[in-house]
C-alpha positions as CSV (number, residue, x, y, z in Angstrom):
1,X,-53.2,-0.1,55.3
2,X,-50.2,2.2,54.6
3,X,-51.4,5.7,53.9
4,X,-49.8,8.6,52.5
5,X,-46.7,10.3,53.7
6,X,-47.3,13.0,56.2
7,X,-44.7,14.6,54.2
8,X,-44.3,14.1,50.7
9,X,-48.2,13.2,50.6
10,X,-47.4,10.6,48.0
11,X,-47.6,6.7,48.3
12,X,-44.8,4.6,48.5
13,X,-45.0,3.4,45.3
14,X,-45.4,6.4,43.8
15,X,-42.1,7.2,45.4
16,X,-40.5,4.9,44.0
17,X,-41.9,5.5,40.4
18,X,-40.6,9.0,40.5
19,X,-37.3,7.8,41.7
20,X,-36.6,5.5,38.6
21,X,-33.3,5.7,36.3
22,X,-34.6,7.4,32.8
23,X,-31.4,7.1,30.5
24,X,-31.9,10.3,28.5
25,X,-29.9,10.1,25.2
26,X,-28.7,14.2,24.4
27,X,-25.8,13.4,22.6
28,X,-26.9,11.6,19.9
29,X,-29.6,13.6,19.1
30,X,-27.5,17.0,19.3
31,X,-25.0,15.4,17.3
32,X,-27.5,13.5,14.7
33,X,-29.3,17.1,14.2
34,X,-26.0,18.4,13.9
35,X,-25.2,15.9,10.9
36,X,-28.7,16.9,9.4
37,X,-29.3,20.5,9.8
38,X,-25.4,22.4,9.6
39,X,-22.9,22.5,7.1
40,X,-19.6,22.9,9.0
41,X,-16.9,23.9,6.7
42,X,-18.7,26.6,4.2
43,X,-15.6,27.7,2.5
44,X,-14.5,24.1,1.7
45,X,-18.1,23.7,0.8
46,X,-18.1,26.6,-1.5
47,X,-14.5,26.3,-3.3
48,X,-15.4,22.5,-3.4
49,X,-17.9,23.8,-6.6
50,X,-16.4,27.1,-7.4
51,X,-13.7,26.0,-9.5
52,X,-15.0,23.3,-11.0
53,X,-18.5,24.9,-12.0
54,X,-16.8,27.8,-13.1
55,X,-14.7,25.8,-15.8
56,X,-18.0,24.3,-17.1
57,X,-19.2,27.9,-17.4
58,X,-16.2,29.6,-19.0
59,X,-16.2,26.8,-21.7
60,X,-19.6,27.5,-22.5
61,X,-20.0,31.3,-23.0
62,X,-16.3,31.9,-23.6
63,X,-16.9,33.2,-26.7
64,X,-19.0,35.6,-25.8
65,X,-16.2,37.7,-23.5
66,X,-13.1,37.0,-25.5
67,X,-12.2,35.9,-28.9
68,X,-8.7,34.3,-27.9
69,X,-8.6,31.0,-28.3
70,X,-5.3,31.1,-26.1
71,X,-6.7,33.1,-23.3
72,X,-10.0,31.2,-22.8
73,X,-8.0,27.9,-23.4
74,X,-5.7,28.9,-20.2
75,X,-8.4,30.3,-18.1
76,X,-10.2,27.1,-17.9
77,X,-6.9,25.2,-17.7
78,X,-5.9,27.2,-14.8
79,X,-9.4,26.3,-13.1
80,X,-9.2,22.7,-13.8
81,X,-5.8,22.5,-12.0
82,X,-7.3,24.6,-9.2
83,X,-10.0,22.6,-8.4
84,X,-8.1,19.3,-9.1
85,X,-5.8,20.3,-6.2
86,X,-8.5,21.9,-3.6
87,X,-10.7,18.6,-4.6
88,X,-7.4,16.5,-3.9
89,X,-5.9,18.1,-0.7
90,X,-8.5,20.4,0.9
91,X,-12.5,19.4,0.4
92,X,-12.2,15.6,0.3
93,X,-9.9,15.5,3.9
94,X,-12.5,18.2,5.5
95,X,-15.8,17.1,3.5
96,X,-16.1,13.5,4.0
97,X,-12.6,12.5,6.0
98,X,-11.1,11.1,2.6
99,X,-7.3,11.2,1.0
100,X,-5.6,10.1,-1.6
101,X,-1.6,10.4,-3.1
102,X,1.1,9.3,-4.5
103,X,4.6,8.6,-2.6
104,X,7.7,7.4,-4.2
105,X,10.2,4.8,-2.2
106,X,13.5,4.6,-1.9
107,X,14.1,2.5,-4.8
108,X,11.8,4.9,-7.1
109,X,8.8,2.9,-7.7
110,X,5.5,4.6,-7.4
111,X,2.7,4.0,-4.6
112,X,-0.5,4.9,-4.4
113,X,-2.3,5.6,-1.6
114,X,-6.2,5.8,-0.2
115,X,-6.9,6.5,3.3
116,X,-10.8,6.8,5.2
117,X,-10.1,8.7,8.1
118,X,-11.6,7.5,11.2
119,X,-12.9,10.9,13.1
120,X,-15.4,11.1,16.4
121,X,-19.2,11.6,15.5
122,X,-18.8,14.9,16.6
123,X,-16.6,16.2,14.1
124,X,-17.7,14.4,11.4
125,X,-18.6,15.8,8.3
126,X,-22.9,16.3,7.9
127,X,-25.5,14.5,5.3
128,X,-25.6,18.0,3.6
129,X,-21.5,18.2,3.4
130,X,-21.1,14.7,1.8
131,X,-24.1,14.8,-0.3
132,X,-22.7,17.9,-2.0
133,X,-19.3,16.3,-2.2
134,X,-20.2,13.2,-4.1
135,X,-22.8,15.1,-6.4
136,X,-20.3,17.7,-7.9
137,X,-17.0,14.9,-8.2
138,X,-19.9,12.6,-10.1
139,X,-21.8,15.2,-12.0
140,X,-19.5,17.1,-13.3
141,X,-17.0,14.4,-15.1
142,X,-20.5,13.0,-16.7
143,X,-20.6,17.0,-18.2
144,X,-17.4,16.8,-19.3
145,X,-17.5,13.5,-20.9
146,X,-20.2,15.3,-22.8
147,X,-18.3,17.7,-23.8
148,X,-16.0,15.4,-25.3
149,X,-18.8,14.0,-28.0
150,X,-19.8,17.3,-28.6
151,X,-16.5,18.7,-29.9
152,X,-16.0,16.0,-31.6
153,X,-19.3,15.3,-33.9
154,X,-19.2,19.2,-34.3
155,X,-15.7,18.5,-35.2
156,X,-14.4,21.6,-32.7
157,X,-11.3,19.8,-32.6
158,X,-9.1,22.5,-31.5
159,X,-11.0,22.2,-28.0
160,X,-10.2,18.4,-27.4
161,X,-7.2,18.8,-25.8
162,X,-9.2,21.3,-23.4
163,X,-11.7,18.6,-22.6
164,X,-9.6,15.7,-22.6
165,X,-7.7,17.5,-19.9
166,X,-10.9,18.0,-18.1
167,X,-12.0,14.5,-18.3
168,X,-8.7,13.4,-16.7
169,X,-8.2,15.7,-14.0
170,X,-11.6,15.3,-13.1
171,X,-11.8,11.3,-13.2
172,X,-8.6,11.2,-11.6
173,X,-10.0,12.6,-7.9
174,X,-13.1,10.7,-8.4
175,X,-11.3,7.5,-9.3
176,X,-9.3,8.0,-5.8
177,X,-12.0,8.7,-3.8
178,X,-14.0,5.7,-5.1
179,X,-11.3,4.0,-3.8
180,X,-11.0,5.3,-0.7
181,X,-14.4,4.9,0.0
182,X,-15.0,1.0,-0.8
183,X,-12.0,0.5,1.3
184,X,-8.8,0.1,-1.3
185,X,-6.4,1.9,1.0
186,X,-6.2,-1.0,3.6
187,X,-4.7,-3.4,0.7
188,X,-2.4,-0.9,-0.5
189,X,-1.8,0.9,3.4
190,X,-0.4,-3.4,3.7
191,X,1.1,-3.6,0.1
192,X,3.4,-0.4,1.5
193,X,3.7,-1.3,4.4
194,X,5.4,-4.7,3.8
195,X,7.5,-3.1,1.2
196,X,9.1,-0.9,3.5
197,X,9.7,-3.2,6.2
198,X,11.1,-5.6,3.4
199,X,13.4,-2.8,2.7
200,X,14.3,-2.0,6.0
201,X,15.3,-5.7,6.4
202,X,19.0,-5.8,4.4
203,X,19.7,-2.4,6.9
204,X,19.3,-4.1,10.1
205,X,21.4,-7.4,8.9
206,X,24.3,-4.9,7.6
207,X,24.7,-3.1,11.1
208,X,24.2,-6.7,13.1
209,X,27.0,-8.0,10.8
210,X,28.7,-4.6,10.9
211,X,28.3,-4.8,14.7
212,X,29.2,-8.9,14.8
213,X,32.8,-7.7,13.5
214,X,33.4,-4.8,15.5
215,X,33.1,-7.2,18.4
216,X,35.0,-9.9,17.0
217,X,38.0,-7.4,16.4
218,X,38.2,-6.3,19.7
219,X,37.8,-9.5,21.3
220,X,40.8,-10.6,19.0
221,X,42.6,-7.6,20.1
222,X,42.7,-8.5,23.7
């Protein structure tokens, strides 16, 4: 019988046993703790609610800092717009790898576009980033709408142009990014697409006919 090896003092099989492949997976669970555990972009994070929450606030207690309808009516104006263009441009690209916008063609008609970016697991936005996201573009339209029967059972009606602003800007970003994530952006990416290779079309057969009688006149020439 085989014994042991002088010099490992192990059996064979044991040699092979220690020898076998183990596929160890580091990767996906650094990256899948990553997702879990770390918010990556804290400013966007932060600025993502700051505006917004800080309308919501300034309409409620308003009235206990100023007594100008004008300058609390502005204030909060002036933070709606802010967050409807960090929410539009900035937190939604960096937070969850969404856009939306508007481009016009050559002709002047109006496009709208939704577009999921497709980014490595690695620098993908985390749980905790998306989760935050989706909660304040959901939560806070649902406060405004509130708002809305508020002013106008306790017939406040000079702030329902305020809140009907609000509502708007507010359910406008939600309403994109609804969009872009179900998936809308790869009809309308085609929609686009196709018009502008329609368009393009009439070009091409105006230089090939432009380029047709160049040819034909120096041929005719000679």
């Amino acid at each position: 019988l085989p014994g042991p090896s002088p010099l490992t003092g192990s059996s064979p099989q044991a040699l092979v046993d220690d020898t076998e492949d183990v596929s160890l997976d580091f990767g996906s669970e650094e990256e899948l703790a990553l997702r879990k555990a770390k918010i990556r972009h804290p400013l966007a994070t932060f600025f993502h609610l700051f505006f917004r929450v800080s309308a919501i606030i300034t309409y409620l207690f308003c009235d206990w800092f100023s007594n100008s309808f004008v300058a609390c009516f502005v204030t909060i104006l002036l933070l709606l717009s802010f967050d409807f263009w960090s929410v539009k441009n900035v937190t939604g690209r960096l937070l969850v790898g969404l856009r939306w916008w508007n481009q016009i063609d050559e002709d002047g008609k109006s496009h709208w576009v939704f577009e999921a970016k497709r980014v490595p697991t690695i620098a993908a936005s985390t749980e905790a980033e998306a989760r935050i996201f989706w909660l304040g573009l959901i939560i806070c339209p649902v406060i405004w709408t509130v708002f809305f029967f508020s002013t106008l059972f306790s017939l406040k009606l000079k702030w329902l142009a305020l809140v009907i602003a609000g509502i708007s800007l507010q359910t406008a970003n939600l309403y994109g990014y609804i969009h872009c994530k179900l998936g809308g952006q790869k009809s309308i990416s085609r929609v686009t697409s196709r018009f502008f290779v329609t368009a393009d079309v009439p070009k091409r057969q105006a230089r090939i006919s432009n380029d047709h009688t160049e040819e034909h006149g120096k041929t005719g020439t000679r």
